[in-house]
TORKOL-4160 file (C-alpha; in steps of 0.2 Angstrom, whole numbers, padded with zeros to 4 digits, m for minus):
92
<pt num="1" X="m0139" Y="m0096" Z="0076"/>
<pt num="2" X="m0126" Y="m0109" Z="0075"/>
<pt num="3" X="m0109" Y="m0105" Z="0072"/>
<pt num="4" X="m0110" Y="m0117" Z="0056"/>
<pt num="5" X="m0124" Y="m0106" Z="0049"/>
<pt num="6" X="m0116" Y="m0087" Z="0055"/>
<pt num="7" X="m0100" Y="m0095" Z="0046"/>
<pt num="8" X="m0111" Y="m0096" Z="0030"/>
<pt num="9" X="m0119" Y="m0080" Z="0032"/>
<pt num="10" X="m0103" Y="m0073" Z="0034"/>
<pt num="11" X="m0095" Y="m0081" Z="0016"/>
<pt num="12" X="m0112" Y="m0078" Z="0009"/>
<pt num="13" X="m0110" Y="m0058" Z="0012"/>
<pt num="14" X="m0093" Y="m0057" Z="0009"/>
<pt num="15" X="m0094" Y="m0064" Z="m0005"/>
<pt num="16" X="m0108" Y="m0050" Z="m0012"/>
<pt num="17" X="m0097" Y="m0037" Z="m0009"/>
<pt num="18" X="m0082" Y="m0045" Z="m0019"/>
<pt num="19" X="m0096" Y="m0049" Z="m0033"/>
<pt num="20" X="m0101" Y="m0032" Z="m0032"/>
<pt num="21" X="m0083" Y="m0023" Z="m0031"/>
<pt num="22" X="m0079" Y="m0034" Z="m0047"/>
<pt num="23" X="m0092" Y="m0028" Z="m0057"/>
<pt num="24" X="m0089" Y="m0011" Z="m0051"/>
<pt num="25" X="m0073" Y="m0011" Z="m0056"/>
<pt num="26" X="m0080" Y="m0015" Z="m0075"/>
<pt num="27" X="m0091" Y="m0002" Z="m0074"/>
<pt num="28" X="m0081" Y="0011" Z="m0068"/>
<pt num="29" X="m0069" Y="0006" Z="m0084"/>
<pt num="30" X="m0083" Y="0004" Z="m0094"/>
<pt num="31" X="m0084" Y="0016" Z="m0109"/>
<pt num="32" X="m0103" Y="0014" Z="m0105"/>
<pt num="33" X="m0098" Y="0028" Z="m0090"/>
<pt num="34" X="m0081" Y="0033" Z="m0092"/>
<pt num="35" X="m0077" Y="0033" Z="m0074"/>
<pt num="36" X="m0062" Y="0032" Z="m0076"/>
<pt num="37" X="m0059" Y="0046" Z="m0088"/>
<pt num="38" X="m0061" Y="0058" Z="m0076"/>
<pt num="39" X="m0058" Y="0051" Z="m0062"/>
<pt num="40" X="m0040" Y="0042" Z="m0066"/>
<pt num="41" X="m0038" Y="0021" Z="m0065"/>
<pt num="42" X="m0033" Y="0021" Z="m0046"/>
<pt num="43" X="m0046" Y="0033" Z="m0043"/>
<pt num="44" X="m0028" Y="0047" Z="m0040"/>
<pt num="45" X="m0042" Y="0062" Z="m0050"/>
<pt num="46" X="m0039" Y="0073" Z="m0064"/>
<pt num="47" X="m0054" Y="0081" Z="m0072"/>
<pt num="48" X="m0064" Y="0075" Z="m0057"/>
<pt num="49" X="m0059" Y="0074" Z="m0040"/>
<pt num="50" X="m0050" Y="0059" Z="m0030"/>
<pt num="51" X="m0057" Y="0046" Z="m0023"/>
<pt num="52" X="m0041" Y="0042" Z="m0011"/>
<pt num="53" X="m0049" Y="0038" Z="0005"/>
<pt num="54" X="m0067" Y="0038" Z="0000"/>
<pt num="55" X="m0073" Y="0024" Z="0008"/>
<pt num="56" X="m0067" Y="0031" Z="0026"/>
<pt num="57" X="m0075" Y="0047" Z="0022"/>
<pt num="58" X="m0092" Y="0043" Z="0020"/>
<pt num="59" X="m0102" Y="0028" Z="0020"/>
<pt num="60" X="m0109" Y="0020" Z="0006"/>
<pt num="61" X="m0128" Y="0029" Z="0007"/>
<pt num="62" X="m0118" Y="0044" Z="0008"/>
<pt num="63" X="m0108" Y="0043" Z="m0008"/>
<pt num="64" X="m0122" Y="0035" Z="m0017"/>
<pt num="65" X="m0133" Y="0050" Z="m0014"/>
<pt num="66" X="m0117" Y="0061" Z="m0020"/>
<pt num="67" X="m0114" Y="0051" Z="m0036"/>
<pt num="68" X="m0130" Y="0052" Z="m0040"/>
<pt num="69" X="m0132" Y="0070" Z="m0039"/>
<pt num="70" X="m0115" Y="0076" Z="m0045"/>
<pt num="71" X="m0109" Y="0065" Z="m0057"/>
<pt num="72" X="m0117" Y="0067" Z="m0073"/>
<pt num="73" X="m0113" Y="0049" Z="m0080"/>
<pt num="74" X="m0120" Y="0040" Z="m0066"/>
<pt num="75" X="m0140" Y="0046" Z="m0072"/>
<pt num="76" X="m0141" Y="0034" Z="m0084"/>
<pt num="77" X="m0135" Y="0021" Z="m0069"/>
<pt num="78" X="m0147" Y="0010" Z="m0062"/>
<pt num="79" X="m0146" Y="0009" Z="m0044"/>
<pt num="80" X="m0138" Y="m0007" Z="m0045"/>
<pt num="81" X="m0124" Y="m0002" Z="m0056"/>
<pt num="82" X="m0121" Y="0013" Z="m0047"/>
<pt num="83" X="m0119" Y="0003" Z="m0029"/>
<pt num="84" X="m0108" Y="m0007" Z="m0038"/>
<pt num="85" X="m0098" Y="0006" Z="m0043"/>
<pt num="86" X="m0098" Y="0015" Z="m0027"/>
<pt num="87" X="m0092" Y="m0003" Z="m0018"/>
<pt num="88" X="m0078" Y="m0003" Z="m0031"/>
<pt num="89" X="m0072" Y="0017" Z="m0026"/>
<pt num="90" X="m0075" Y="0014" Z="m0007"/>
<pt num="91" X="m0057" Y="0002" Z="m0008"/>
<pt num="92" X="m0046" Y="0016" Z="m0014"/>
């Protein structure tokens, strides 16, 4: 691969995971889910736990499979939004 084409692959992935942390971050406000409701605006917890250093805990499989199985909300995610979300959460 040429450098010139790895430097676009590069912009081209990094710029998928800002797209999807973006719109995580409006889902996670979303009244749709209420993310934040329970689990505060930086992610700090209250009626649902912290997500302070998350991302460095598990993987992003990981917390997908967890979210999905112990978040009520999140079962009327699609998989898509719910990766989105889980992007957003993995940064705090």
């Amino acid at each position: 691969m040429s450098l010139k084409n790895l430097v676009a692959l590069i912009i081209l992935l990094s710029s998928g995971i800002l797209f999807a942390q973006e719109n995580g971050k409006a889902l996670y406000e979303s009244k749709k889910f209420g993310c934040v409701n329970c689990h505060g605006t930086q992610g700090e917890g209250g009626r649902g736990p912290s997500f302070k250093g998350i991302g460095k805990k598990f993987n992003k499989d990981q917390l997908m499979k967890r979210a999905s199985h112990n978040c009520p909300p999140t079962g009327s995610c699609s998989p898509k939004e719910l990766g989105a979300i889980v992007e957003y959460i993995r940064k705090f």
